[in-house]
N, C-alpha and C positions, 0 to 999 in steps of 0.2 A: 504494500500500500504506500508504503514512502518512497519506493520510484515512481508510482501514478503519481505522488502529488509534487516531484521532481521534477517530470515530465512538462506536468500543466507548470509548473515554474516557469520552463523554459519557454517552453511554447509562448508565455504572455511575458515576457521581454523581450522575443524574437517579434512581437506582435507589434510592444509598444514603439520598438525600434523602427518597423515599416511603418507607423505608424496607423497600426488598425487599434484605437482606443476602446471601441465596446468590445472587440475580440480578446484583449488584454487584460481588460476588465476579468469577463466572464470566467478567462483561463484562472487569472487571479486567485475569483473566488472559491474555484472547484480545487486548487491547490492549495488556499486556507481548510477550506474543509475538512478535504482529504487529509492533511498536516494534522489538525484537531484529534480526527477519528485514531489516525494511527499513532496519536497522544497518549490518548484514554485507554485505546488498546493495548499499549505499553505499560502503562501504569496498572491497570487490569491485571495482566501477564506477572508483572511484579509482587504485586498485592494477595494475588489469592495463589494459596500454595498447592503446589499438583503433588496430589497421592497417588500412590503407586499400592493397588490390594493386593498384594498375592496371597493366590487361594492356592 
C-alpha cells in the first residue's frame, strides 16, 4: 500500500510540473489517503500481538 501511495506521489508532481492542477490535486489526495491507511495499518500491525496456537 505504501508504493500505491508512492506512486500517486509521483504521478501528482509529474502532474503539477506539466502543469495539470486538478490532476495533481486528485493524485494528491489518493496519496494522502492511501499514506493515512497504511499508517493505521502499521500501527495496527504493531499494537495487536499475533498468537501462534499450536495444537
Amino acid at each position: 500500500m505504501l508504493s500505491w501511495a508512492l506512486s500517486f506521489l509521483i504521478i501528482s508532481l509529474i502532474a503539477a510540473f506539466l502543469g495539470f492542477g486538478a490532476l495533481a490535486g486528485v493524485a494528491a489526495t489518493f496519496a494522502k489517503i492511501l499514506f493515512f491507511i497504511f499508517l493505521v495499518l502499521f500501527v495496527v500491525s504493531l499494537v495487536v500481538p499475533r498468537s501462534r496456537s499450536i495444537v
